[in-house]
N, C-alpha and C positions, 0 to 999 in steps of 0.2 A: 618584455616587461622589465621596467627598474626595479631594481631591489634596493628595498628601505636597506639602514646601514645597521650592521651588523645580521644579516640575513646571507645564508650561502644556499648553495642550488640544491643542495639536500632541503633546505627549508621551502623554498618555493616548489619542490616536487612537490611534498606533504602536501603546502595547501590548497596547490593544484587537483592533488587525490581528495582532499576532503571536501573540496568549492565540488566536486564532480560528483561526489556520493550525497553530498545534500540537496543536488540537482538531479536526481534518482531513486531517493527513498525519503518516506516520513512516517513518522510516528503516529500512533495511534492519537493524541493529546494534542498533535500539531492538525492532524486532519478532523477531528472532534470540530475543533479550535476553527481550522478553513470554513466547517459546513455550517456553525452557529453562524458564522460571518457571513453567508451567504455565498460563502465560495464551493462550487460544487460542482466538484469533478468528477467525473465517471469512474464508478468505485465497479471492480469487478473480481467477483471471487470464483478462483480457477479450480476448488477442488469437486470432487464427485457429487450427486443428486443425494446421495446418503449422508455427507456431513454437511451439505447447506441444509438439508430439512433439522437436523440437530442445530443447527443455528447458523444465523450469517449476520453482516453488519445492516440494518437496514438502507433500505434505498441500494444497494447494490445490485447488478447485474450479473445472473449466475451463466460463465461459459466455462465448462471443463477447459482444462490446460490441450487436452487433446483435440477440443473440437475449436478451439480457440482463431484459430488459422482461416478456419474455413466460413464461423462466422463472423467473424472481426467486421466485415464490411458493410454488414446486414446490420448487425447491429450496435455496434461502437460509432460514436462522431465523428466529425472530419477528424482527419492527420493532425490535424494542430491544436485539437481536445485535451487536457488535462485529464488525465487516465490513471489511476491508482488502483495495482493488483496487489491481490493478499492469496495466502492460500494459510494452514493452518496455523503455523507455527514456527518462529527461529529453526526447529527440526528439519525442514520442508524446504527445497528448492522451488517447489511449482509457483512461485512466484516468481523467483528468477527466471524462471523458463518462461513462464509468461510472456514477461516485460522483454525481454528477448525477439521471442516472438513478433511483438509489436511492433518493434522500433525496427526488426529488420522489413514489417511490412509497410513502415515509413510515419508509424505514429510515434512525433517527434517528443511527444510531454508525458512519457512513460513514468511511473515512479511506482516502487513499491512499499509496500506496508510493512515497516519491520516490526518483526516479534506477530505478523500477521491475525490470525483472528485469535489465537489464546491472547496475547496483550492487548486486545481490543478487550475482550469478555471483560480478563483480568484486571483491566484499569474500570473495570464498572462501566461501562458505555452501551449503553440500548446494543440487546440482541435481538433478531427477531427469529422463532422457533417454528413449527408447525402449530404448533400452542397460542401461539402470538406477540405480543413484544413482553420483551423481560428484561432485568438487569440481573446480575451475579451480584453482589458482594465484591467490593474494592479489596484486591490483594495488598497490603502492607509490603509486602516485597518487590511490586509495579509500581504505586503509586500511593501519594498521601490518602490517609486516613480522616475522615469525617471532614 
């Protein structure tokens, strides 16, 4: 790669790591934003049977992070699917273990949810409960207000 001028190999590292991270994760506002657009990728939330019935994103696909492995093939689409894992929260790796997962079982368009299902709730975005679909309340500290 040439390097525009005044650019040194620290700088092309960087935006090597960040072209790499925005090919790996999205926000909750950017994948909103895909599924209004009719882009619609296999959204799969990796935590327990206990906190998808307290809520999950709809349309998603509920496989534990543990059983993830064994059904991936059964039920995920081809390797070259568009795949987006969440699990609860910035707190929580089980989306990174996820997306791990996947890609070492060859599913190439892995990405995960940052800030996973609390900044989904939190940005106001359709949940769906045992109860049925809901919204929270837009957090002021996620995202604009009214």
């Amino acid at each position: 790669m040439t390097q525009a001028p005044g650019r040194t190999a620290r700088n092309e590292a960087a935006i090597a790591h960040f072209e790499a991270k925005l090919a790996h994760e999205t926000d909750p506002s950017d994948l909103a934003a895909a599924r209004a657009a009719g882009e619609a990728p296999t959204v799969v939330d990796t935590r327990s049977r206990r906190a998808w019935d307290q809520g999950h994103l709809p349309g998603a696909l509920h496989i534990p992070g543990a059983e993830l492995a064994d059904r991936a093939a059964a039920e995920l689409p081809d390797l070259d699917a568009e795949i987006v894992v969440y699990c609860w929260g910035p707190g929580c790796n089980g989306s990174t273990r996820a997306a791990l997962t996947l890609a070492r079982l060859g599913y190439g368009r892995v990405r995960e949810l940052i800030g996973g299902f609390e900044y989904w709730a939190r940005e106001g975005l359709a949940v769906e409960t045992a109860a049925g679909r809901t919204r929270r309340p837009v957090d002021d500290l996620t995202a604009p207000v009214g």
